[in-house]
PyMOL commands that place a pseudoatom at each C-alpha (Angstrom):
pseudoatom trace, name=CA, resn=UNK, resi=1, chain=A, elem=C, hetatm=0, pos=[11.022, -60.812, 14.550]
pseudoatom trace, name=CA, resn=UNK, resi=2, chain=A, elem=C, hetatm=0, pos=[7.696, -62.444, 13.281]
pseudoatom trace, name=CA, resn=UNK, resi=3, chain=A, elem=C, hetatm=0, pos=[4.495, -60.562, 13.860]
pseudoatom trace, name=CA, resn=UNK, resi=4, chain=A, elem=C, hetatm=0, pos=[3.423, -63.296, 15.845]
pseudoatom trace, name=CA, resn=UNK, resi=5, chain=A, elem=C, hetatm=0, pos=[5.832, -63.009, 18.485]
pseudoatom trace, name=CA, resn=UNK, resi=6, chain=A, elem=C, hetatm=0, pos=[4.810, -59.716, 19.395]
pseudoatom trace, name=CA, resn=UNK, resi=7, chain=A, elem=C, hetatm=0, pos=[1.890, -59.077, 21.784]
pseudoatom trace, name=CA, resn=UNK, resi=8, chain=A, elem=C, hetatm=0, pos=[0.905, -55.715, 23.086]
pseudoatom trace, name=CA, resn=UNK, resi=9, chain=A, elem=C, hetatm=0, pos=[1.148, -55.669, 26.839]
pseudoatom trace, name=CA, resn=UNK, resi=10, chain=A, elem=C, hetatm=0, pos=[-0.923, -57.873, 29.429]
pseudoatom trace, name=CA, resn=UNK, resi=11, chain=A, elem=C, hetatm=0, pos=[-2.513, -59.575, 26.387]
pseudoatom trace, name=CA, resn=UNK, resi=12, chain=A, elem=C, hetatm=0, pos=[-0.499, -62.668, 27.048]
pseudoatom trace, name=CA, resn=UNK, resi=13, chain=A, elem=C, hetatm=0, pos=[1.174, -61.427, 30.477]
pseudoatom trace, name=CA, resn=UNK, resi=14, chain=A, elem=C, hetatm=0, pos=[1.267, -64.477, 32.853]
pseudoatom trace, name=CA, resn=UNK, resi=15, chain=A, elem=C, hetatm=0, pos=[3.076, -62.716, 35.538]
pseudoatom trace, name=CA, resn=UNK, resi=16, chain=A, elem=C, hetatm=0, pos=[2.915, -59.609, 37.580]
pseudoatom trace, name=CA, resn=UNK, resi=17, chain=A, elem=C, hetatm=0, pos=[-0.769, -59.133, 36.482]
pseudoatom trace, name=CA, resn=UNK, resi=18, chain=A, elem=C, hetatm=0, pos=[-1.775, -56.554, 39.144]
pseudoatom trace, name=CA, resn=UNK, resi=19, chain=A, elem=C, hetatm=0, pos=[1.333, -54.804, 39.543]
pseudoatom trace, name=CA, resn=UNK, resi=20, chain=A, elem=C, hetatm=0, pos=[1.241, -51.247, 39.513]
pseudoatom trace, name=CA, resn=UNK, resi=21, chain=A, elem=C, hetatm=0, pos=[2.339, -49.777, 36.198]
pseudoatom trace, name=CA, resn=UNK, resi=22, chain=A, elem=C, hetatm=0, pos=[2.527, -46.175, 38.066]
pseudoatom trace, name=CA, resn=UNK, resi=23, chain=A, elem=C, hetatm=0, pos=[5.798, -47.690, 40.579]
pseudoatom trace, name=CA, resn=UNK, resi=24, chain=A, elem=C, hetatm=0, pos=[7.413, -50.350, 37.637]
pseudoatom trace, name=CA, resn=UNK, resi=25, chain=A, elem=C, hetatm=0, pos=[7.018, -49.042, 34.376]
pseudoatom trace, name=CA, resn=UNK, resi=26, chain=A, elem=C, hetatm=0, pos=[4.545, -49.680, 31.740]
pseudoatom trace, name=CA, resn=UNK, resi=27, chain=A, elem=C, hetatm=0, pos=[5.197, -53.171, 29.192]
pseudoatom trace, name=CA, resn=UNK, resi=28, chain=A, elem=C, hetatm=0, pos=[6.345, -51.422, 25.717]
pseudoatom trace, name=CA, resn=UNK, resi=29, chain=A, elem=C, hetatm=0, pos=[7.801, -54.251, 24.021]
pseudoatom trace, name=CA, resn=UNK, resi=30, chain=A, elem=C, hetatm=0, pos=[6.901, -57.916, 24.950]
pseudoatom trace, name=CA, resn=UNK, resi=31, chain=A, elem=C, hetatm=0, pos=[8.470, -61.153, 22.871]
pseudoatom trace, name=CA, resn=UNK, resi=32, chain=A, elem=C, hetatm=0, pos=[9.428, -64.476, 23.669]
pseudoatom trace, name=CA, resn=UNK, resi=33, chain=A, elem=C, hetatm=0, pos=[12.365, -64.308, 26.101]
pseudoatom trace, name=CA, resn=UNK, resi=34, chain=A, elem=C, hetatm=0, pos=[12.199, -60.547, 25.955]
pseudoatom trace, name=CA, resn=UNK, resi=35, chain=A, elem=C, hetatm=0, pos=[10.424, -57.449, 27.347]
pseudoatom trace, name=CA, resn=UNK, resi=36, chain=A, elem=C, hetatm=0, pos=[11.066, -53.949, 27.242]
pseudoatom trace, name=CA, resn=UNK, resi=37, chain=A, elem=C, hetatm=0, pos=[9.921, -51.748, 30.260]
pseudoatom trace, name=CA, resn=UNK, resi=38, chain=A, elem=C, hetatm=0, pos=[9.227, -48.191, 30.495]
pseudoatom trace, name=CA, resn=UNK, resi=39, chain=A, elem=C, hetatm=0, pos=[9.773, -46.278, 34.139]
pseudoatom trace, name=CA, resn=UNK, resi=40, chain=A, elem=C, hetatm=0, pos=[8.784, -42.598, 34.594]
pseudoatom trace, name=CA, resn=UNK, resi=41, chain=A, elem=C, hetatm=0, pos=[9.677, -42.259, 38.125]
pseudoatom trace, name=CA, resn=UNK, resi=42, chain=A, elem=C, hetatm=0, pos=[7.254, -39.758, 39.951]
pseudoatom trace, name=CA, resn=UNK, resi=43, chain=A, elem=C, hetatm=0, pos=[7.397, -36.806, 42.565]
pseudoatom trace, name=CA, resn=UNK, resi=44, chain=A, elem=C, hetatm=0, pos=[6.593, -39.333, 45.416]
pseudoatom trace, name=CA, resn=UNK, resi=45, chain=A, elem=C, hetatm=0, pos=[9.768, -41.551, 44.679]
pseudoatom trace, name=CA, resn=UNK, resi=46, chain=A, elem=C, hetatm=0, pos=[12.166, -38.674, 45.454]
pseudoatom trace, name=CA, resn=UNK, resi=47, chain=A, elem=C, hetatm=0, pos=[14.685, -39.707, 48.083]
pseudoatom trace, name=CA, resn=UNK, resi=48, chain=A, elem=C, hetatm=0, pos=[16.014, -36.176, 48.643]
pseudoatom trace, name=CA, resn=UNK, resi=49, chain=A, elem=C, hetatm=0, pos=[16.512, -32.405, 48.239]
pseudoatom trace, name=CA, resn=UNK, resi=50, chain=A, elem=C, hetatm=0, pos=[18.505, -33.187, 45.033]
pseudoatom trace, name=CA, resn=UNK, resi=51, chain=A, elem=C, hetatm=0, pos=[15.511, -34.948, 43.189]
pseudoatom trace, name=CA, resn=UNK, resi=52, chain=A, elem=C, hetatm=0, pos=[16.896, -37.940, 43.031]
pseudoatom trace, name=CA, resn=UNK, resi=53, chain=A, elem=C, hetatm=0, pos=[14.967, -41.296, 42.690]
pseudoatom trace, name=CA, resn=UNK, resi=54, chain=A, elem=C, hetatm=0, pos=[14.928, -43.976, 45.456]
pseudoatom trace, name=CA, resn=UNK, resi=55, chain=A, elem=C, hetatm=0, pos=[17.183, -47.021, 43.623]
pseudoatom trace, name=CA, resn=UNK, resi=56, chain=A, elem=C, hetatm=0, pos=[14.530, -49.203, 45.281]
pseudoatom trace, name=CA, resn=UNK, resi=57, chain=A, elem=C, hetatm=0, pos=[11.707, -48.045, 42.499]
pseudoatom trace, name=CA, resn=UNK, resi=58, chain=A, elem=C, hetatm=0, pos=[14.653, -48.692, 40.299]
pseudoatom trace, name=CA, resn=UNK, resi=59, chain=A, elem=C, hetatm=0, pos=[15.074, -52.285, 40.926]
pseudoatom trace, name=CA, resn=UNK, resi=60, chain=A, elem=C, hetatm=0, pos=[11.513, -52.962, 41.021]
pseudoatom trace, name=CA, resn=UNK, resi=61, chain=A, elem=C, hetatm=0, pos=[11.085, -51.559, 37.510]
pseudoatom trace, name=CA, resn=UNK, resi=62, chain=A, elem=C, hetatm=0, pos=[13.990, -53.966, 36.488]
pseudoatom trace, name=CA, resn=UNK, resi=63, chain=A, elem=C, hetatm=0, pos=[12.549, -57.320, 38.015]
pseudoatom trace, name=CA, resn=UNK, resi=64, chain=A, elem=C, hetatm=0, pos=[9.158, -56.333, 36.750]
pseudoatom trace, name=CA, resn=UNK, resi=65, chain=A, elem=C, hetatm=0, pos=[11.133, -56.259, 33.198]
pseudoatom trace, name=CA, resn=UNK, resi=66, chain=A, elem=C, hetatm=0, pos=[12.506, -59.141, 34.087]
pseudoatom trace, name=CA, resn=UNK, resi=67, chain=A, elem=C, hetatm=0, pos=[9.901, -61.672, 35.110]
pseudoatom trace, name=CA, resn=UNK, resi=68, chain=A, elem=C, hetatm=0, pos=[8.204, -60.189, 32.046]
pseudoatom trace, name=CA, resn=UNK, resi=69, chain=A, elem=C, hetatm=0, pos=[10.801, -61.723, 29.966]
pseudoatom trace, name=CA, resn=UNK, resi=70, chain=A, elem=C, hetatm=0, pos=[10.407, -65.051, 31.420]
pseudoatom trace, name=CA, resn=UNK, resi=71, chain=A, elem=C, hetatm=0, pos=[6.423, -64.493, 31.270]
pseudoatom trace, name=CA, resn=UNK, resi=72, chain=A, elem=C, hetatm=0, pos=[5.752, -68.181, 33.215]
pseudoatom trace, name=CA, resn=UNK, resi=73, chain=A, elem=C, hetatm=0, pos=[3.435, -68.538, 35.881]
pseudoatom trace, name=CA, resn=UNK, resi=74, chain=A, elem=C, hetatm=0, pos=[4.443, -69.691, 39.186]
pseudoatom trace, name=CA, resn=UNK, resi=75, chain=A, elem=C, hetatm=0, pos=[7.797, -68.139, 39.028]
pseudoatom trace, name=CA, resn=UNK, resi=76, chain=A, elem=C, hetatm=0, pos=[9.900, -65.964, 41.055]
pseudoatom trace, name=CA, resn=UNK, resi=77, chain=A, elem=C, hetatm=0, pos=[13.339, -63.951, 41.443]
pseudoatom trace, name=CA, resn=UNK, resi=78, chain=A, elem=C, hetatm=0, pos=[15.266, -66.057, 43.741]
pseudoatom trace, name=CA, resn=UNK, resi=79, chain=A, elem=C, hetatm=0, pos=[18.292, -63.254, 43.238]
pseudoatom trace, name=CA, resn=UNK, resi=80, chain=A, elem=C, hetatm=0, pos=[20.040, -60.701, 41.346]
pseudoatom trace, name=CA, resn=UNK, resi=81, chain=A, elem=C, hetatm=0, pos=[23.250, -59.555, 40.716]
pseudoatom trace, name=CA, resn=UNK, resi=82, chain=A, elem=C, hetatm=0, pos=[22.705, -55.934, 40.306]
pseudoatom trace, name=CA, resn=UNK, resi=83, chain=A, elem=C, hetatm=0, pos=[24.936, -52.787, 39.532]
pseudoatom trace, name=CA, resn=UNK, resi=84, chain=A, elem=C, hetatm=0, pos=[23.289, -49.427, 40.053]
pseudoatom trace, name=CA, resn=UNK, resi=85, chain=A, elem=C, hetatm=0, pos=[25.863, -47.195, 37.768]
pseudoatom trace, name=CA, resn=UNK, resi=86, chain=A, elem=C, hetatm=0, pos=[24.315, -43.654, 37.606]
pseudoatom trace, name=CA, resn=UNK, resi=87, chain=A, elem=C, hetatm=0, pos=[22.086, -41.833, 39.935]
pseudoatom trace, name=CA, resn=UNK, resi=88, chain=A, elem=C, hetatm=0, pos=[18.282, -41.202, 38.378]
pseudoatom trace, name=CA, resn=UNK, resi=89, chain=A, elem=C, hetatm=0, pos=[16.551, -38.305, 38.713]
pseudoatom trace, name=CA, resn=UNK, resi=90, chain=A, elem=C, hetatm=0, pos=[12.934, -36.948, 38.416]
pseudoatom trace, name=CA, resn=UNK, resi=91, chain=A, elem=C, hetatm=0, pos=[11.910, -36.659, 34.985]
pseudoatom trace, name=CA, resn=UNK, resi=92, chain=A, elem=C, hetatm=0, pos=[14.761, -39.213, 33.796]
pseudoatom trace, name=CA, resn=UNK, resi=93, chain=A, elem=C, hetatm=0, pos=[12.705, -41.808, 31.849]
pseudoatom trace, name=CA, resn=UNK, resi=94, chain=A, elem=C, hetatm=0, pos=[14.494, -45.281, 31.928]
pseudoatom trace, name=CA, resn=UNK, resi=95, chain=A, elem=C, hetatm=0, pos=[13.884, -47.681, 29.569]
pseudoatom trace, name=CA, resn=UNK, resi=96, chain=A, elem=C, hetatm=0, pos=[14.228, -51.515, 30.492]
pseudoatom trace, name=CA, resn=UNK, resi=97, chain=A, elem=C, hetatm=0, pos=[15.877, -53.862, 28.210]
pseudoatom trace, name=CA, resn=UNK, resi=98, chain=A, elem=C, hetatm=0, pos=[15.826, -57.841, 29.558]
pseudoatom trace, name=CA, resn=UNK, resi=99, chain=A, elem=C, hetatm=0, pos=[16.282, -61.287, 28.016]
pseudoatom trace, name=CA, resn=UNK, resi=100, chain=A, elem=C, hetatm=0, pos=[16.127, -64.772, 29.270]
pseudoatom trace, name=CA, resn=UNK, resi=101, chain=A, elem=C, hetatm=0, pos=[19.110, -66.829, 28.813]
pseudoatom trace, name=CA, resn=UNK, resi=102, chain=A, elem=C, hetatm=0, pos=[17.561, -70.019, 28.664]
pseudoatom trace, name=CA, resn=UNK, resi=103, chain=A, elem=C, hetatm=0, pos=[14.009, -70.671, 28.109]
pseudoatom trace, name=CA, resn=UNK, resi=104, chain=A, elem=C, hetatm=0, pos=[13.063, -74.347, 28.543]
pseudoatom trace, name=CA, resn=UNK, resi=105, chain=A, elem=C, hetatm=0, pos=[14.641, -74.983, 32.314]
pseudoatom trace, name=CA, resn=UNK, resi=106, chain=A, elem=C, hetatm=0, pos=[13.185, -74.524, 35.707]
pseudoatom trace, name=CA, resn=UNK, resi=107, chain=A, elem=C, hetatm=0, pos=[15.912, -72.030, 36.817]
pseudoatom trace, name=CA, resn=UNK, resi=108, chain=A, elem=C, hetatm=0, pos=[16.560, -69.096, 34.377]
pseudoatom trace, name=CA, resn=UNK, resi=109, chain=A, elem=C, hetatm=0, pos=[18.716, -66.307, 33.797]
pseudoatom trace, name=CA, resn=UNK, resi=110, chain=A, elem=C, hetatm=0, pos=[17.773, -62.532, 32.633]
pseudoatom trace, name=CA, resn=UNK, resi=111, chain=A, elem=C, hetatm=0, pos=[20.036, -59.841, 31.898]
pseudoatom trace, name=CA, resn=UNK, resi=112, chain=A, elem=C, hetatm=0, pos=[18.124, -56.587, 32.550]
pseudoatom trace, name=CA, resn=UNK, resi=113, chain=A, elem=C, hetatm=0, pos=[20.071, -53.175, 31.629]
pseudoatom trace, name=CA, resn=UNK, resi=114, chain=A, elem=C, hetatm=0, pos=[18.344, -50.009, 32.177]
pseudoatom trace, name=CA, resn=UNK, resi=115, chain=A, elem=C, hetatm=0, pos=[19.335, -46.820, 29.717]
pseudoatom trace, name=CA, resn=UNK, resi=116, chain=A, elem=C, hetatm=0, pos=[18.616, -43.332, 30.018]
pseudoatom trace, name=CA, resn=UNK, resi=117, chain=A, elem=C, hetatm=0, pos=[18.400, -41.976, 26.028]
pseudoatom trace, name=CA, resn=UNK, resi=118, chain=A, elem=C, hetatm=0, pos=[21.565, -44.316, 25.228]
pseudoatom trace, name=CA, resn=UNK, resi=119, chain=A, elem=C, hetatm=0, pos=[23.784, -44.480, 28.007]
pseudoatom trace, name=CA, resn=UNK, resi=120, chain=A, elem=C, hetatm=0, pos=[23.515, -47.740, 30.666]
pseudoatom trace, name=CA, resn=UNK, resi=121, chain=A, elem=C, hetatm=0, pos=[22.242, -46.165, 33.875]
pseudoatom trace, name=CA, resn=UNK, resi=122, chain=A, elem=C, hetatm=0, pos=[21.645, -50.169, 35.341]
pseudoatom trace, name=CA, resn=UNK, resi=123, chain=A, elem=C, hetatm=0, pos=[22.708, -53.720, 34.734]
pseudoatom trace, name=CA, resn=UNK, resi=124, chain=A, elem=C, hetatm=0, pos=[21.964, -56.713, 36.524]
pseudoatom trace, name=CA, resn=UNK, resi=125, chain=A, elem=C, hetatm=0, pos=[21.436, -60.712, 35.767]
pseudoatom trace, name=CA, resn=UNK, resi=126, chain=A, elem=C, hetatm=0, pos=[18.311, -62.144, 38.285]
pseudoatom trace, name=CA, resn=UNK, resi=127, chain=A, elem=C, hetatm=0, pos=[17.883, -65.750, 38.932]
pseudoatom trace, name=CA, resn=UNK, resi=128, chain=A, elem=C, hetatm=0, pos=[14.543, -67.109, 38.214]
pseudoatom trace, name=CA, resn=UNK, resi=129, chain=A, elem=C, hetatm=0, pos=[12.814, -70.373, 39.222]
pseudoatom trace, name=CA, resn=UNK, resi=130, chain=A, elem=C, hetatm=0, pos=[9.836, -71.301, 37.426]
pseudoatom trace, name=CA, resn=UNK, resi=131, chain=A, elem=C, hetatm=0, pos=[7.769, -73.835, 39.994]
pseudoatom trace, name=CA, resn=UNK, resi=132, chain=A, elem=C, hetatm=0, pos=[5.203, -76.501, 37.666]
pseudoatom trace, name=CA, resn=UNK, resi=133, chain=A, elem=C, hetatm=0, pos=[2.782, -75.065, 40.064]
pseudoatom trace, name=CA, resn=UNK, resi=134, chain=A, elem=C, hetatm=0, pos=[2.085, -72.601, 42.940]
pseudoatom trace, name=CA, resn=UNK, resi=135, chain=A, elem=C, hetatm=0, pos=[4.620, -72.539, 45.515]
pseudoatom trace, name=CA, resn=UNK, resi=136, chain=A, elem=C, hetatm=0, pos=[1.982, -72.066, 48.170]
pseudoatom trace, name=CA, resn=UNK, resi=137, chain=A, elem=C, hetatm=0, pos=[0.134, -75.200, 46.961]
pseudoatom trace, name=CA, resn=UNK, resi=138, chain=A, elem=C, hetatm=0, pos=[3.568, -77.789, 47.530]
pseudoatom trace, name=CA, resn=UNK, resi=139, chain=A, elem=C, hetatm=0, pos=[3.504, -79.696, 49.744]
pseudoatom trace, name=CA, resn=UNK, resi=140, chain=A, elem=C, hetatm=0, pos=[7.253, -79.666, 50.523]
pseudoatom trace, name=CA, resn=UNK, resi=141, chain=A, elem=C, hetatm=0, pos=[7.211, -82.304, 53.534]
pseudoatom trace, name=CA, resn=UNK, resi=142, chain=A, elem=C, hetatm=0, pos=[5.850, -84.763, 50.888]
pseudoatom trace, name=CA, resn=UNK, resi=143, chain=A, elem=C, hetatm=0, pos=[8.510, -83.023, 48.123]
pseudoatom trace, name=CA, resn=UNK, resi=144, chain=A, elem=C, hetatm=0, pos=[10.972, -84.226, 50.870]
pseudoatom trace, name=CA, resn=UNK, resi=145, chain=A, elem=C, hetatm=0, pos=[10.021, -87.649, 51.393]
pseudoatom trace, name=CA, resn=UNK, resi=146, chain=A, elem=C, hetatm=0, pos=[9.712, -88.363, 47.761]
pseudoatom trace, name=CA, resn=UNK, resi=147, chain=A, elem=C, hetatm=0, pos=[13.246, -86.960, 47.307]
pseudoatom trace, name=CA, resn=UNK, resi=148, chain=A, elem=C, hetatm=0, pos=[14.400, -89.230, 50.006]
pseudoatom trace, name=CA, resn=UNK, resi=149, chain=A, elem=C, hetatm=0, pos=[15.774, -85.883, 51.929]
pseudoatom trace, name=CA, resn=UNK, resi=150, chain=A, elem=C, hetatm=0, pos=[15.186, -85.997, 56.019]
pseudoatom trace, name=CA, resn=UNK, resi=151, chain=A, elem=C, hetatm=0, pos=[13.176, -83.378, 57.395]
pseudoatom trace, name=CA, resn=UNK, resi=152, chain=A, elem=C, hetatm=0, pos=[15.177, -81.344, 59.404]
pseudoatom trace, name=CA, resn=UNK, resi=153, chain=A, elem=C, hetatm=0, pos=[14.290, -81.347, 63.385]
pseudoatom trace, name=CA, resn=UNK, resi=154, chain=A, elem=C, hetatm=0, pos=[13.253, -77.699, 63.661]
pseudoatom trace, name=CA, resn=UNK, resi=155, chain=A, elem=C, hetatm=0, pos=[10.294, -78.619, 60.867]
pseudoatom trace, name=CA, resn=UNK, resi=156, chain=A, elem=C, hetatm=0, pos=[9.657, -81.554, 63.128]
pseudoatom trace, name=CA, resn=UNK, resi=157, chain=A, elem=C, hetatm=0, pos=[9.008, -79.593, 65.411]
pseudoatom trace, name=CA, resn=UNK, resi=158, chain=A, elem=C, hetatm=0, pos=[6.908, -77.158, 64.186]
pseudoatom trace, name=CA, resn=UNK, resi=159, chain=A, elem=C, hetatm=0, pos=[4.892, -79.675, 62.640]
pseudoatom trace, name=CA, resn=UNK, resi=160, chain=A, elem=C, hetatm=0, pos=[4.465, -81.201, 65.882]
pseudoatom trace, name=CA, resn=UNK, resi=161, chain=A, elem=C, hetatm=0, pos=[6.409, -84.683, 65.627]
pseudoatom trace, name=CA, resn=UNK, resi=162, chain=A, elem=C, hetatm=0, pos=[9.536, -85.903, 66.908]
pseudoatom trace, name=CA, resn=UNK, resi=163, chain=A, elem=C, hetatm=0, pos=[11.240, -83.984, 69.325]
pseudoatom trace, name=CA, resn=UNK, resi=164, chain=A, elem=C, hetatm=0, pos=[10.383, -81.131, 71.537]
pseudoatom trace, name=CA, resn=UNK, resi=165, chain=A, elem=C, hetatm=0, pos=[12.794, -78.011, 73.140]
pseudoatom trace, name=CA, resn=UNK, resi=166, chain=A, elem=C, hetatm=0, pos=[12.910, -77.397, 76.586]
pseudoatom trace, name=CA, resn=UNK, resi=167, chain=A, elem=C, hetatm=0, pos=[12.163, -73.639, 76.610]
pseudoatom trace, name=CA, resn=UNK, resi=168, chain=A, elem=C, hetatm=0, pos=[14.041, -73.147, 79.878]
pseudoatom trace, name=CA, resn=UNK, resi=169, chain=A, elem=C, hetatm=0, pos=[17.295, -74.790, 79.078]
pseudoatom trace, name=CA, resn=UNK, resi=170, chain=A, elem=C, hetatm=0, pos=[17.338, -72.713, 75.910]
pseudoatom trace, name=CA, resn=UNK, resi=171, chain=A, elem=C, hetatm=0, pos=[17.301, -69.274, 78.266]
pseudoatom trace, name=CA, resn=UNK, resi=172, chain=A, elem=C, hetatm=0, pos=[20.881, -71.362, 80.111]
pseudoatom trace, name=CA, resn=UNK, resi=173, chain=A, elem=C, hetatm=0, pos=[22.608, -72.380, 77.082]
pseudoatom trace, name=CA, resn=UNK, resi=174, chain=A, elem=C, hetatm=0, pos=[21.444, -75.958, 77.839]
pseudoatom trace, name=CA, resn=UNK, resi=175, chain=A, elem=C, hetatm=0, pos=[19.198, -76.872, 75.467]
pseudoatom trace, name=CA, resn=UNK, resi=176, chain=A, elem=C, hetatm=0, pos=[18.423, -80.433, 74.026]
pseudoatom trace, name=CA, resn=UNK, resi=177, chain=A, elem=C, hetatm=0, pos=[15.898, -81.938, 72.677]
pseudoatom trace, name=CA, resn=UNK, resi=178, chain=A, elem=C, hetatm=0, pos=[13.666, -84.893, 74.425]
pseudoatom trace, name=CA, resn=UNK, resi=179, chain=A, elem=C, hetatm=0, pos=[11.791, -87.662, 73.206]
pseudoatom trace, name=CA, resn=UNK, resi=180, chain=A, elem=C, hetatm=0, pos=[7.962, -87.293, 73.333]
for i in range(1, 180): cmd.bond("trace and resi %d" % i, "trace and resi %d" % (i + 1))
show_as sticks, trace
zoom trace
């Protein structure tokens, strides 16, 4: 690995920017296609009188590792396939191992396994989509019409056009939609 592919942490981080590094683990090891995530779960994410660890804080260290892999903005998990194989518990420091599949497409995948000392505590492959610009600035009626694509009714309606719902027939099973 070349000196310049390594970057310490949030020095080149395009995603997840203000995420708390107390409830998803701390950046250790950051490379193209790669990142390595540390998680030292804490007193508050005990689930029960056992000590062990909510799997929630798990998985949120793992996509955090895993969207740091990708490292583009405007992206986001879409899903995972995940497999939770040993319980944690407090003072069990997991460390996050992920790497993108593919690097130069819109949709990616990123294997993420999660290891306690050397034995695989989590494994899962998310789905990421990497958008050319912020998904809450498309304009996905326009995204539509350029695809050719018909906008379906209920967006009609919400958008005010087309076709309106007779609220009453809906409460009798009977509802259909009339022309405006």
């Amino acid at each position: 690995m070349e000196n310049s592919e390594l970057f310490e942490a949030n020095d080149e981080q395009k995603v997840c920017k203000k995420i708390s590094r107390d409830l998803c683990g701390e950046i250790i090891k950051q490379t193209k296609n790669k990142a390595e995530v540390r998680f030292v779960p804490t007193e508050s994410m005990i689930m029960d009188d056992n000590m062990l660890i909510h799997h929630g804080f798990v998985f949120c260290a793992a996509s955090f590792c895993a969207m740091s892999a990708v490292n583009e903005p405007n992206s986001m998990i879409i899903y995972s396939e995940t497999k939770f194989l040993s319980p944690i518990e407090l003072n069990n420091d997991i460390t996050f191992k992920g790497r993108a599949l593919q690097s130069d497409t819109k949709k990616r995948e990123v294997v993420v396994e999660g290891f306690l000392y050397n034995i695989k505590v989590f494994d899962a492959t998310f789905h990421i989509i990497v958008f050319d610009k912020s998904m809450f600035k498309i304009d996905f009626k326009e995204a539509r019409e350029n695809a050719g694509l018909e906008i379906p009714v209920v967006e009609k309606i919400a958008m005010g056009i087309g076709h309106k719902i007779d609220l009453n027939a809906i409460e009798n099973n009977k509802a259909k939609p009339t022309d405006t």
